[in-house]
C-alpha positions as CSV (number, residue, x, y, z in Angstrom):
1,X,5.0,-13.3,8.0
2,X,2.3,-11.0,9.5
3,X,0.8,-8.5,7.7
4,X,1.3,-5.0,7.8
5,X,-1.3,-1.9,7.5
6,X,-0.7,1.2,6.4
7,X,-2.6,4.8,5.9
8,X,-2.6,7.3,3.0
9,X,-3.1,10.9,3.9
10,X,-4.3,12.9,1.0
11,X,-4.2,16.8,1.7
12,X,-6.9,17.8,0.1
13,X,-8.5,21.3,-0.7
14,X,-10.8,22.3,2.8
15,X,-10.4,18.2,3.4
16,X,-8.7,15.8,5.3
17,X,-8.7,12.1,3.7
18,X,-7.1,9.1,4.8
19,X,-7.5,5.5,4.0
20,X,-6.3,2.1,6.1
21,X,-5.4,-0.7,4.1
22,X,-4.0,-3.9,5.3
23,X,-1.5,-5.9,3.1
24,X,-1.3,-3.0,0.5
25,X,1.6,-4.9,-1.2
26,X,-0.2,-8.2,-1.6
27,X,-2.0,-9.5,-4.2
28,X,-5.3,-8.0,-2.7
29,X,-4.5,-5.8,-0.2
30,X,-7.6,-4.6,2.0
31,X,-9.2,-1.5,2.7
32,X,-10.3,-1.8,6.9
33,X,-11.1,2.0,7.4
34,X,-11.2,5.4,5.7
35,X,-12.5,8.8,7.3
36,X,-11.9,12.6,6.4
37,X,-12.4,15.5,8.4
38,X,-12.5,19.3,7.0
39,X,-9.8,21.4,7.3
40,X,-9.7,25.3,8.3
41,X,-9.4,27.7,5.7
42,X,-6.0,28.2,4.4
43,X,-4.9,25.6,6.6
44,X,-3.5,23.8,3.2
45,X,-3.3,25.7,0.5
46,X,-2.1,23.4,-3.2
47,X,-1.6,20.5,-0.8
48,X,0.9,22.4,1.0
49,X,0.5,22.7,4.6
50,X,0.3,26.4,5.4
51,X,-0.8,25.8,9.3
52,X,1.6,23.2,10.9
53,X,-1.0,23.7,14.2
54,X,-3.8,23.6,12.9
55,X,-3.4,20.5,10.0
56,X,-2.1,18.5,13.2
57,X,-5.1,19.1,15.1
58,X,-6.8,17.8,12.2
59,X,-4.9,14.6,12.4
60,X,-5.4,14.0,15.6
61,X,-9.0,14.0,15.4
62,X,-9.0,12.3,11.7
63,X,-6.8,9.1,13.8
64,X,-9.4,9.5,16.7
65,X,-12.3,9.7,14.9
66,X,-11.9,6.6,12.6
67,X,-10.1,4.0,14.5
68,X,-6.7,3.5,12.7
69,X,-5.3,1.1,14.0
70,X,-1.7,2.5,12.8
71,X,0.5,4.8,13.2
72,X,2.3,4.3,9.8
73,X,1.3,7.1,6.9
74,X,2.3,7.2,3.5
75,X,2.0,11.3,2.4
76,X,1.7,12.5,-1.1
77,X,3.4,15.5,-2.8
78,X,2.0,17.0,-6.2
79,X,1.5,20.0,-7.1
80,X,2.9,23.4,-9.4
81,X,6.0,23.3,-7.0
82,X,7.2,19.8,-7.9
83,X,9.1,19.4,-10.9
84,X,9.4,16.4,-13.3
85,X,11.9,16.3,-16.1
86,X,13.6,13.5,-18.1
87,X,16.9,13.0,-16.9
88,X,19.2,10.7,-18.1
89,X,22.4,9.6,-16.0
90,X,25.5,7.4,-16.3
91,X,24.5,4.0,-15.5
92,X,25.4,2.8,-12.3
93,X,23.0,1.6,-8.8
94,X,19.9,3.6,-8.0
95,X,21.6,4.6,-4.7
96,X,24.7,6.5,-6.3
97,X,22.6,8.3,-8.9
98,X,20.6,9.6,-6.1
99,X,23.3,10.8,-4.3
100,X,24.6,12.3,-7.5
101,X,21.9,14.1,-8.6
102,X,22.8,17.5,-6.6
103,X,25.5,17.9,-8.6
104,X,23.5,17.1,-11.6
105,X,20.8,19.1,-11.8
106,X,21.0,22.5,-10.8
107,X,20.5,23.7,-14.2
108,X,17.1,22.1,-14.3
109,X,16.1,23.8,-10.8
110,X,14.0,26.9,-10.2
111,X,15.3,27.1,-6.7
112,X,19.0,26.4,-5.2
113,X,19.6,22.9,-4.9
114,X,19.7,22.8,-1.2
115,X,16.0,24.3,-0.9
116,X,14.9,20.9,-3.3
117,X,14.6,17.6,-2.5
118,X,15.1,15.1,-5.3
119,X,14.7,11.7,-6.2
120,X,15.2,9.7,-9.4
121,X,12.3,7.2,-11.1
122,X,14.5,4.9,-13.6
123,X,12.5,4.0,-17.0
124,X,15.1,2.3,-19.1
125,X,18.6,1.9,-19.9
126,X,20.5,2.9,-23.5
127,X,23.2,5.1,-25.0
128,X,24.3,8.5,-24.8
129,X,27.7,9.6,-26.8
130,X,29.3,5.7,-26.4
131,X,28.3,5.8,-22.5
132,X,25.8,3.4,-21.1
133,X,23.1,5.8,-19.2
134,X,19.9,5.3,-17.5
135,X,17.0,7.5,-18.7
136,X,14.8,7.9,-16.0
137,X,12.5,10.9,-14.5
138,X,13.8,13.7,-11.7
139,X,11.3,14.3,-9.3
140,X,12.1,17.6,-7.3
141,X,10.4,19.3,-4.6
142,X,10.8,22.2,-2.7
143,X,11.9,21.2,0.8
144,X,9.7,23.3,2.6
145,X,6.6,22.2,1.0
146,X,7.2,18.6,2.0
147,X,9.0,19.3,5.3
148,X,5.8,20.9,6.9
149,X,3.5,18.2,5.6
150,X,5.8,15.8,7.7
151,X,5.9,17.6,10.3
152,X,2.1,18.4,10.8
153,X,2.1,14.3,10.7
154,X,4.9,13.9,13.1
155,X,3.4,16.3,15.7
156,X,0.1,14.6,15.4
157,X,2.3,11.6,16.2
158,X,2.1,9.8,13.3
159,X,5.3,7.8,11.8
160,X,5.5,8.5,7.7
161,X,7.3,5.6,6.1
162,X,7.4,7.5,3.3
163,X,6.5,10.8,0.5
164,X,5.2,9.7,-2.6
165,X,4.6,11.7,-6.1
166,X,0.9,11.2,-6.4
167,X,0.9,11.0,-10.0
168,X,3.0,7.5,-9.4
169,X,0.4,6.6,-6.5
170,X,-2.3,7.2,-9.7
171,X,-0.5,5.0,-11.7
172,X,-0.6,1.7,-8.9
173,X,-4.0,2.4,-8.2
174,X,-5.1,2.6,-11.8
175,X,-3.5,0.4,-14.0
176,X,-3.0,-3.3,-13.8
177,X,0.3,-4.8,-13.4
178,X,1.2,-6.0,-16.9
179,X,-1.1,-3.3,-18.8
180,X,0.3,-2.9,-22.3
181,X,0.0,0.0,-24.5
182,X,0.0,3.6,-24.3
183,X,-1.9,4.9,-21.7
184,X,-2.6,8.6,-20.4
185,X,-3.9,8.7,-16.6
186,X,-5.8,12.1,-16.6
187,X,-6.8,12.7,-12.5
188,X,-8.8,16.1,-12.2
189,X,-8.7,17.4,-8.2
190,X,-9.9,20.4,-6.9
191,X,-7.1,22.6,-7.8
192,X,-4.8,20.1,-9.9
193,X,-5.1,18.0,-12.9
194,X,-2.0,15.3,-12.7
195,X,-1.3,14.1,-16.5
196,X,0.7,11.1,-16.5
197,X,2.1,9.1,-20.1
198,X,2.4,5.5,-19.2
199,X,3.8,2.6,-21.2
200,X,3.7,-0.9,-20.8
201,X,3.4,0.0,-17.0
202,X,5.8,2.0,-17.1
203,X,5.5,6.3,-16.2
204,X,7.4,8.1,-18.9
205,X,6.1,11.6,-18.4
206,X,4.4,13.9,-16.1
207,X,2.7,17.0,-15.9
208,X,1.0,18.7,-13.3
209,X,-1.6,21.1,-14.3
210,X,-2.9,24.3,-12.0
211,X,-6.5,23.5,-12.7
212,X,-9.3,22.2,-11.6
213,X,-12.8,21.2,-10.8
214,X,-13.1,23.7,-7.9
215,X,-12.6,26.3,-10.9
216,X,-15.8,25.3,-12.5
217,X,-17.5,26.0,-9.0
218,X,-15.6,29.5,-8.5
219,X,-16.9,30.5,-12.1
220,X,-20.1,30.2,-11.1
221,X,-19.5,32.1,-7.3
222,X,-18.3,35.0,-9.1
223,X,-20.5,34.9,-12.4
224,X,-23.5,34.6,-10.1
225,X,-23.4,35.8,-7.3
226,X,-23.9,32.0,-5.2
227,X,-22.5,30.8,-2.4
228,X,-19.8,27.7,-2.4
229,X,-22.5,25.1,-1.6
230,X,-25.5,26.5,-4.1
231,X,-22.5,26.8,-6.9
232,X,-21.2,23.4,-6.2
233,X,-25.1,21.9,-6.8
234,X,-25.6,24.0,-9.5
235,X,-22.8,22.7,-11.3
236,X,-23.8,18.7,-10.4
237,X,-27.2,19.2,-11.5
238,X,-26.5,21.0,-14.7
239,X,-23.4,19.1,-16.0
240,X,-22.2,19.4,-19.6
241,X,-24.1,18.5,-23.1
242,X,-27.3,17.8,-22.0
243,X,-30.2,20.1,-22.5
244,X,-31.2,22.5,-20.0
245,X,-34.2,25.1,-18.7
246,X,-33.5,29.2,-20.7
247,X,-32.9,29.5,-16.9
248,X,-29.8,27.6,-16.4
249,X,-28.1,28.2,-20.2
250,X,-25.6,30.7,-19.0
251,X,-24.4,28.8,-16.5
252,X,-23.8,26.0,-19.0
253,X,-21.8,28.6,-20.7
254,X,-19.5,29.7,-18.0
255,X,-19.4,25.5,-17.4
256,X,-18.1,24.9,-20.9
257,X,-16.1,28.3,-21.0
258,X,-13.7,26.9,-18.2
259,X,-13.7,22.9,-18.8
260,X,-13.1,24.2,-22.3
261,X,-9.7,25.5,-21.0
262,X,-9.0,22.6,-19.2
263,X,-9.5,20.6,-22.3
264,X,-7.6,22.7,-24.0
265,X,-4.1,22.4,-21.5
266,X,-4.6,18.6,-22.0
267,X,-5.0,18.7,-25.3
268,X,-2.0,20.6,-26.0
269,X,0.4,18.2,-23.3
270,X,-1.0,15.3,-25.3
271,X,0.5,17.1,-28.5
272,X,3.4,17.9,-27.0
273,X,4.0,14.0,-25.7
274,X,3.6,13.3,-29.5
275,X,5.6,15.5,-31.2
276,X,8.7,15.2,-28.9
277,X,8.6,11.2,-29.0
278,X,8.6,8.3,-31.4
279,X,5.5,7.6,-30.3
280,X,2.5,7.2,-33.1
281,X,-0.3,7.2,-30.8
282,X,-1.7,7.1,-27.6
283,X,-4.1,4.1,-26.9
284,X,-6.8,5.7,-24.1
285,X,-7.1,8.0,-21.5
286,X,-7.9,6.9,-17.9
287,X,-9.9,9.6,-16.3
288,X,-10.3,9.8,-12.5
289,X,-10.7,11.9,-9.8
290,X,-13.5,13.9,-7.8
291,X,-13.3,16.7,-10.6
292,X,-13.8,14.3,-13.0
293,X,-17.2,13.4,-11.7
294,X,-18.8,16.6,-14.0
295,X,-21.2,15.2,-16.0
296,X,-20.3,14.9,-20.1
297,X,-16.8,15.9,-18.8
298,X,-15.9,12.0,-20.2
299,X,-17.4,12.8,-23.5
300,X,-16.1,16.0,-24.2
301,X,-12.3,14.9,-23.3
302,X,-13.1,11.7,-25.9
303,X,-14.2,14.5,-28.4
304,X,-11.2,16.7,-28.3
305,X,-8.5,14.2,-28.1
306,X,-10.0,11.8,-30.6
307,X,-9.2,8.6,-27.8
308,X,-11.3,6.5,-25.5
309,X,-12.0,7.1,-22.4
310,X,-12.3,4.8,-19.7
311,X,-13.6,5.6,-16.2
312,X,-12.2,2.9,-13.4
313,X,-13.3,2.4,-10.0
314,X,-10.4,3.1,-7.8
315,X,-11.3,1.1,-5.2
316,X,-11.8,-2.1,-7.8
317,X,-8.7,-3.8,-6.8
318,X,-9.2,-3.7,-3.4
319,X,-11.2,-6.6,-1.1
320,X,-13.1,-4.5,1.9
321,X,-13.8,-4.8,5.3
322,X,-17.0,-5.4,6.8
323,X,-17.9,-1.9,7.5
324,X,-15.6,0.0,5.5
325,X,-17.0,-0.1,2.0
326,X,-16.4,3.4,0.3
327,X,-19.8,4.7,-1.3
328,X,-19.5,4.7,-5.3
329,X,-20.3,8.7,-5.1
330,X,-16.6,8.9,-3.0
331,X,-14.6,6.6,-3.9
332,X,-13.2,9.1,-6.7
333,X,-12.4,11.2,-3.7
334,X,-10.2,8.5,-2.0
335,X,-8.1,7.8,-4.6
336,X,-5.3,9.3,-3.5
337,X,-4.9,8.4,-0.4
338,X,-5.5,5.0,-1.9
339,X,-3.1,5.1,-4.3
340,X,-0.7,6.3,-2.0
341,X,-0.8,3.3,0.4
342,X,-0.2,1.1,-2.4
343,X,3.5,2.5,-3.0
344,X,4.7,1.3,1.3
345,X,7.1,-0.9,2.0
346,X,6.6,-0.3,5.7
């Protein structure tokens, strides 16, 4: 059987990133090209496409510019309008509890069902009220958020094989098959922090949260008075919990004053996972992502939840290309659209 190749599009903040792998369902699948291009302003906005026109312009010259040698794109969704609930529903094949869930879940919508689109991630099987059930998570998304993503890919004439929750892409990428325990995959973007709870493998809880590392830089834009680009090396050079020039100790303090907030959201979802579960404790927290770059960030997460922290290369279980390696200071930045190739079937 030949192998197949597919591309993850990650629409990122100001960026365009994709990644080419070949085999991405075999045992080591292979990354053969990656590229990103920027993106106008306001062209995606929460990685939404705002400007069908413009985000396939983009495409077009991301596909001409690095060589893909496919047309097949995996595209992720995740963001403040996708919902994830628990959900438990009478046991019976994935397919019919997919076409059920319209009539299921309305309650649990903050939009009419027909402006969703829903899908259902099984976790285990039990009892409810003498009735065998499946207890699984809904994943809903407004329509209109994914249907222009798809379209700014389709008009670009790309084929997408499929629209993945990137929290679920984080958890392929990031954790072994076969990892035991209770881990927490913590993934800080630009403007989103995904949370996800994962046992024995297996996702059992997600939470999106509207913050960022690109809130750390706009702290320092507004506190300042710096451009984007002076703010953004600023905030590498300095980092947190090391000691710094009378010069630069106010900026650590707007630093901790907003990572302290972001600490404190994750802190409190790690509580809440606790306290509404039979769960005594969570094992370790994977950390990832381009936000998640901020110096001491690690340590000061390890300090407030008490738990280890491990940082993992994303691109670790991948064999390369001649040609395509991804530089160690990037590869955080791929992980999405890494993660999301890992989830075809194409």
């Amino acid at each position: 059987m030949s192998k197949h190749s597919v591309v993850g599009v990650d629409f990122g903040k100001g960026v365009l990133r994709a990644v080419e792998v070949l085999d991405p369902s075999g045992s080591r699948p292979t990354i053969t090209r990656h590229h990103e291009v920027p993106l106008p302003l306001g062209a995606v906005v929460g990685g939404e496409v705002r400007s069908i026109d413009q985000v396939t312009a983009a495409l077009k010259a991301l596909w001409s510019e690095a060589g893909f040698k496919t047309k097949k794109v995996v595209l992720g969704m995740g963001n403040q309008r996708v919902l994830v609930r628990e959900l438990a529903m009478p046991k019976m094949p994935l397919e019919r509890i997919r076409e059920a869930l319209p009539f299921q879940v309305q309650e649990l919508l903050p939009v009419p069902v027909a402006d969703a689109l829903l899908d259902f991630y099984p976790i285990s099987e039990g009892e409810s009220d003498g009735a065998e059930v499946i207890h699984g998570l809904l994943v809903a998304a407004v329509r209109g958020a994914v249907e222009n993503n798809v379209e700014a890919a389709l008009q670009a004439g790309l084929e997408p094989v499929g629209v993945d929750l990137i929290p679920f892409a984080l958890t392929r990428l990031l954790l072994p098959v076969g990892d035991e325990g209770h881990t927490v995959l913590v993934h800080i973007g630009a403007s989103t922090t995904s949370v996800v709870f994962v046992s024995d493998g297996v996702p059992q809880f997600v939470r999106i949260i509207p913050a960022g590392g690109d809130d750390v830089t706009r702290a320092l834009v507004t506190r300042f008075e710096l451009d984007l680009p002076a703010a953004d090396r600023l905030k590498r050079d300095l980092g947190l919990g090391k000691r710094v020039a009378a010069k630069d100790k106010k900026a650590v303090e707007v630093m901790f004053e907003v990572t302290g907030e972001l600490l404190t959201s994750l802190r409190n979802t790690f509580a809440f996972y606790l306290n509404t579960r039979s769960v005594a404790a969570l094992d370790r927290i994977v950390l990832s992502g381009g936000g998640a770059r901020l110096e001491g960030l690690a340590a000061a997460l390890g300090e407030v939840s008490r738990l280890r922290v491990d940082v993992i290369d994303p691109g670790a279980g991948f064999a390369v290309a001649e040609g395509a390696e991804l530089a160690e200071e990037t590869r955080d930045d791929f992980a999405v659209a890494l993660g999301l190739t890992l989830g075809s079937a194409a």
